[in-house]
C-alpha positions, 0 to 999 in steps of 0.5 A, spaced: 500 500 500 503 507 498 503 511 503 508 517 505 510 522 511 506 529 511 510 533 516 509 539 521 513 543 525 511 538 531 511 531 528 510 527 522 504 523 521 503 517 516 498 517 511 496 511 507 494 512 500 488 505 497 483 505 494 477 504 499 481 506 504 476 511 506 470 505 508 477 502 513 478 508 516 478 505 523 484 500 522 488 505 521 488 510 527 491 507 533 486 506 538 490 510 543 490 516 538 487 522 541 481 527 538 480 527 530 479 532 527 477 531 518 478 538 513 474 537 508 470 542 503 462 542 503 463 539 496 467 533 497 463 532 504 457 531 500 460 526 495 464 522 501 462 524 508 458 518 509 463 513 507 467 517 511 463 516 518 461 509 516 469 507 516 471 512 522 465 506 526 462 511 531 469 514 534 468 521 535 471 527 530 470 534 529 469 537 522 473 542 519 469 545 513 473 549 508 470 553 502 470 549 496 471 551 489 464 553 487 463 557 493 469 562 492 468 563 485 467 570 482 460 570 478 455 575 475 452 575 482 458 579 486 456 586 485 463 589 489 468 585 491 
């Protein structure tokens, strides 16, 4: 399975990258792990949220919703930017 390290200034984390991985979610995180927290945007949520929980199975996480592509897209609607 590919997978490879993301770095912060406080650690480095491995991140596993397969396909269905999302629907297995809890084999990968340690059971000792501390909260989750899962960075998404509404568009991608709305595609794969469910998957997402179903694969957590029933541990507890915080969503961090960004702004997607659509919803920061300039159109004929903005008046004044």
């Amino acid at each position: 399975m590919p997978s490879f390290a993301v770095k912060t200034a406080q650690s480095t984390y491995p991140v596993e990258v397969e396909r269905g991985c999302l629907a297995r979610l809890h084999e990968f995180i340690p059971k000792r792990a501390g909260k989750l927290f899962v960075a998404s945007t509404s568009d991608v949520w709305e595609l794969h949220g469910n998957t997402l929980e179903r694969g957590l199975a029933g541990r507890p996480y915080d969503l961090l919703l960004f702004p997607d592509r659509k919803s920061t897209r300039l159109n004929s609607s903005h008046l004044v930017i």
